[in-house]
N, CA and C atoms as a LAMMPS dump frame, in Angstrom:
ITEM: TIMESTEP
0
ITEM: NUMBER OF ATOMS
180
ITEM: BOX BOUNDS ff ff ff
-5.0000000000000000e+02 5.0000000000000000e+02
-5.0000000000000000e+02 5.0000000000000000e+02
-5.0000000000000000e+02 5.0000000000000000e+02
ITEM: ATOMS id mol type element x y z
1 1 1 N 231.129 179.672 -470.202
2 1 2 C 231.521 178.648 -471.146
3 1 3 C 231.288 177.278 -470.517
4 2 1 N 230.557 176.209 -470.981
5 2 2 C 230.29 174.782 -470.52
6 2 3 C 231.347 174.016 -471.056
7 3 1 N 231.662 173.036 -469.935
8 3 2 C 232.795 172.581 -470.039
9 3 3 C 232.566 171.277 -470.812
10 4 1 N 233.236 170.687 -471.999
11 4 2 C 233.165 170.087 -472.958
12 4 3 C 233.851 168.229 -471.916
13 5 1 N 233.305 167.776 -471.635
14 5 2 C 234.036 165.878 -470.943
15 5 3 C 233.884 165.037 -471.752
16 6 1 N 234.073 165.398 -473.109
17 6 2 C 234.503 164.694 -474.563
18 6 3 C 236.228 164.789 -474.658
19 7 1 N 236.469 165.915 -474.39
20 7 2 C 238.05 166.18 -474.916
21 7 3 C 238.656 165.203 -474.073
22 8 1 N 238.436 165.128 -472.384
23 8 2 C 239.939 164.491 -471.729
24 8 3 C 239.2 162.884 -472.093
25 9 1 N 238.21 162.546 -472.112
26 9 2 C 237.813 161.088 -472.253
27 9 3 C 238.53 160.818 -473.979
28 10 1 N 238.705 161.561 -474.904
29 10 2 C 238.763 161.074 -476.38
30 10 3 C 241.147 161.212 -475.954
31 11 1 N 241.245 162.078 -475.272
32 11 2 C 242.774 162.202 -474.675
33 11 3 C 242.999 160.731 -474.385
34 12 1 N 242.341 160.123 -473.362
35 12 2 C 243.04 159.435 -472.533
36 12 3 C 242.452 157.956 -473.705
37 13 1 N 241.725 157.943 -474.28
38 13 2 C 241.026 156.935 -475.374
39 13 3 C 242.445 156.846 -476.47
40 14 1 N 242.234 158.064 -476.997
41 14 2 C 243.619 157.932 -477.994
42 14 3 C 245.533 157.656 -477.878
43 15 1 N 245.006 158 -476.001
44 15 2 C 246.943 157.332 -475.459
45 15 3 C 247 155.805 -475.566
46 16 1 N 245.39 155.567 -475.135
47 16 2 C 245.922 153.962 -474.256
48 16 3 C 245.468 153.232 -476.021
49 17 1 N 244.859 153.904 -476.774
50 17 2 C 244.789 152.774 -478.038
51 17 3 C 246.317 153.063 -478.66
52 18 1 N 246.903 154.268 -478.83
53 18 2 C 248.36 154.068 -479.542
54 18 3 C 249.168 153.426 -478.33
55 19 1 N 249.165 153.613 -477.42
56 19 2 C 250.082 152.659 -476.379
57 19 3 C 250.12 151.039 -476.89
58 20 1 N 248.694 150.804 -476.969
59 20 2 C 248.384 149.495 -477.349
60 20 3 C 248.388 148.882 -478.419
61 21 1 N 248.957 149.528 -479.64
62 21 2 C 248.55 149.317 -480.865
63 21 3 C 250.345 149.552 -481.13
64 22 1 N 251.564 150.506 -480.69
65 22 2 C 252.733 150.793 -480.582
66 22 3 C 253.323 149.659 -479.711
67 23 1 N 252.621 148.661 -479.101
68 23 2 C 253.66 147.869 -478.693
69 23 3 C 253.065 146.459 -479.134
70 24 1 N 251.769 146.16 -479.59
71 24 2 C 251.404 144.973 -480.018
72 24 3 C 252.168 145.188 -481.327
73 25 1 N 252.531 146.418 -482.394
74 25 2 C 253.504 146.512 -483.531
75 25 3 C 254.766 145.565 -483.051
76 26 1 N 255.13 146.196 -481.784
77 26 2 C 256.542 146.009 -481.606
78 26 3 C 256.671 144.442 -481.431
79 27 1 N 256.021 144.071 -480.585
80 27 2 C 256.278 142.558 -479.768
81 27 3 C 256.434 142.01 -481.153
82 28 1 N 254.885 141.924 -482.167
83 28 2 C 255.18 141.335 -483.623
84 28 3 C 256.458 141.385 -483.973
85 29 1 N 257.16 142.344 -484.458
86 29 2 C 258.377 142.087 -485.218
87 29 3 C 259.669 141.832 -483.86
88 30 1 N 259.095 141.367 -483.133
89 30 2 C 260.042 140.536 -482.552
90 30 3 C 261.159 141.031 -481.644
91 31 1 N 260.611 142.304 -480.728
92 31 2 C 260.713 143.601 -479.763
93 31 3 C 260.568 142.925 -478.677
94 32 1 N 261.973 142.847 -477.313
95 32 2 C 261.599 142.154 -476.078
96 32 3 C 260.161 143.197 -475.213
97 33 1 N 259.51 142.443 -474.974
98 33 2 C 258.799 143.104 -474.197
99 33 3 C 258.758 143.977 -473.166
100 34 1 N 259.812 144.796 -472.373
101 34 2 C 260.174 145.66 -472.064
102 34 3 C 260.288 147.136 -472.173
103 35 1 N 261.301 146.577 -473.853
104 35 2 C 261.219 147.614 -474.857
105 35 3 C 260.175 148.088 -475.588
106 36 1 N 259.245 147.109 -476.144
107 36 2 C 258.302 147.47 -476.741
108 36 3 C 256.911 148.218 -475.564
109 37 1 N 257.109 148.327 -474.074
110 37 2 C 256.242 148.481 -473.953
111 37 3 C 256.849 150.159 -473.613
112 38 1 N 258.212 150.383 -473.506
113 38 2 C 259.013 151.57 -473.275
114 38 3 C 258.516 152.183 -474.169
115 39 1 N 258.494 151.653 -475.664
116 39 2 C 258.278 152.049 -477.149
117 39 3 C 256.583 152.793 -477.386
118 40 1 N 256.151 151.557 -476.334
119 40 2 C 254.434 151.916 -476.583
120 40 3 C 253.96 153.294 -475.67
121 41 1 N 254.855 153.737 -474.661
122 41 2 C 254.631 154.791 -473.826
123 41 3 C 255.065 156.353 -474.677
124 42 1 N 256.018 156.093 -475.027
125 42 2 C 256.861 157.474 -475.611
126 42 3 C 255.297 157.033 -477.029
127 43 1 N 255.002 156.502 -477.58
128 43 2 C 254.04 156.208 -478.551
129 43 3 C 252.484 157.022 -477.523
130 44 1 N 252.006 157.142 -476.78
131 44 2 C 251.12 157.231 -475.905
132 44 3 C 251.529 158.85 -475.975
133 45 1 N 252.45 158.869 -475.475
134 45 2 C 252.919 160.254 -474.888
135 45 3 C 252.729 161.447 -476.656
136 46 1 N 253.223 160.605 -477.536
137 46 2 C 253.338 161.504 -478.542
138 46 3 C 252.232 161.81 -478.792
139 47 1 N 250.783 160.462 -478.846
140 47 2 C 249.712 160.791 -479.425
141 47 3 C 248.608 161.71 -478.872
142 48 1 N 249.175 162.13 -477.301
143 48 2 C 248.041 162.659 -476.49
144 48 3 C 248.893 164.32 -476.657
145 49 1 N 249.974 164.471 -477.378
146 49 2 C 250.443 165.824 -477.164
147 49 3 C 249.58 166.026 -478.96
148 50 1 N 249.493 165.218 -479.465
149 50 2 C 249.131 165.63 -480.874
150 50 3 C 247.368 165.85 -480.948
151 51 1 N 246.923 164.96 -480.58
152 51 2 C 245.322 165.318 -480.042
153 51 3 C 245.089 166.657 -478.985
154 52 1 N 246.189 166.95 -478.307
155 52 2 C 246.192 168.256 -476.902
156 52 3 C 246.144 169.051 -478.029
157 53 1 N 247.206 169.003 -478.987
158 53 2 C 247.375 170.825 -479.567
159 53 3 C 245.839 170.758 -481.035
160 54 1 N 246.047 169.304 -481.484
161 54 2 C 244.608 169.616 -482.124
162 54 3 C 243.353 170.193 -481.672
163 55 1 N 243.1 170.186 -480.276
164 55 2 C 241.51 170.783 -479.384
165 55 3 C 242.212 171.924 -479.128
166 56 1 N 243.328 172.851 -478.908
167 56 2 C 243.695 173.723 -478.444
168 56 3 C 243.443 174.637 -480.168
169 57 1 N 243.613 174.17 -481.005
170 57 2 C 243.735 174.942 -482.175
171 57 3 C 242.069 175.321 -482.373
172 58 1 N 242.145 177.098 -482.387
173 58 2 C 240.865 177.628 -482.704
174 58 3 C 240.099 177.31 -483.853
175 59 1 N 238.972 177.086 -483.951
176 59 2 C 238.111 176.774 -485.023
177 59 3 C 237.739 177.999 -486.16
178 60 1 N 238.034 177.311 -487.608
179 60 2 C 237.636 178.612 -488.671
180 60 3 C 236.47 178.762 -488.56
């Protein structure tokens, strides 16, 4: 089986854009920057477990 170096590059693409996109939300509505960047990690963290189990799910 050849090993696919699309999946962890599109992983680590889709943490750091919701990281970045979950705390530029936050700062806007007026989120100390701390928090919002606490906010933008658990945001990171969710989106790379949701892209993990999407490539893990077998193809019809």
């Amino acid at each position: 089986m050849r090993y696919n170096f699309w999946r962890p590059l599109m992983l680590i693409l889709v943490a750091l854009l919701s990281r970045s996109i979950v705390t530029n939300l936050c700062l806007m509505f007026g989120m100390d920057a701390d928090s919002a960047s606490s906010l933008g990690m658990v945001g990171a963290v969710i989106g790379a477990l949701i892209m993990y189990n999407r490539f893990r799910k077998p193809r019809r």
